[in-house]
N, C-alpha and C positions, 0 to 999 in steps of 0.2 A: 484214510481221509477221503472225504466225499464231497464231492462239488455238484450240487443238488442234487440231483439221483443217479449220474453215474460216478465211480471210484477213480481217483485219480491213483496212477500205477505209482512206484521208486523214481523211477526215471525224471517222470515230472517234478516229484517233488522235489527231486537234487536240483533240478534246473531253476525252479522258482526259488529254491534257496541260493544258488549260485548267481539269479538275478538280486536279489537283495545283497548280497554281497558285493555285487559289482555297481551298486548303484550306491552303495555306502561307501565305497571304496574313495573316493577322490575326497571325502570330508573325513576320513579315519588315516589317510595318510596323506603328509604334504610334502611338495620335493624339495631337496632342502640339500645337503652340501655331502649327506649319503647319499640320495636316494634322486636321480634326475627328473625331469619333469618327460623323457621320452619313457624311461621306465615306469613311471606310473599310470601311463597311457595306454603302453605295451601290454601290462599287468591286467589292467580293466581292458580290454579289448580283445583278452584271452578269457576273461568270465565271464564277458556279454556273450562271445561265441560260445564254450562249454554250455551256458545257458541254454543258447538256442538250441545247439545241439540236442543234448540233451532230452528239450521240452517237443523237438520234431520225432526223434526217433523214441518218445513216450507214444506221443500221437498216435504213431504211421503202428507200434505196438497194440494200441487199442482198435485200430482199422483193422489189422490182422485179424485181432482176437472178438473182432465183432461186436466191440463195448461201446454204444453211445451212438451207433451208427442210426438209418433210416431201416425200422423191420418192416420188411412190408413184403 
């Protein structure tokens, strides 16, 4: 996949897919007399991190690997 002219690596795309996950997450499950309302906060606040994660060490991967930087 390519995001204008440079390739976005695995990394990132788990992460943007692990952000749409966790931004769906609180309308795809409600707390309810299984499932608590600290645990579904818990849950989404472990996929907005993986997320990020994720989409920095894509980043700091393309910075290694000299993709998208300033050639000069």
């Amino acid at each position: 996949m390519r995001f204008g002219k440079y390739p976005l690596n695995g990394r990132i795309q788990v992460g943007l897919a692990f952000l749409v996950v966790a931004s769906l997450w609180r309308w795809l499950v409600h707390p309810g007399p299984h499932l608590s309302s600290g645990w579904v906060d818990a849950i989404s606040g472990i996929l907005y991190g993986v997320s990020i994660g994720c989409m920095l060490t894509g980043l700091r991967r393309n910075a290694l690997r000299g993709v998208g930087g300033n050639k000069t």
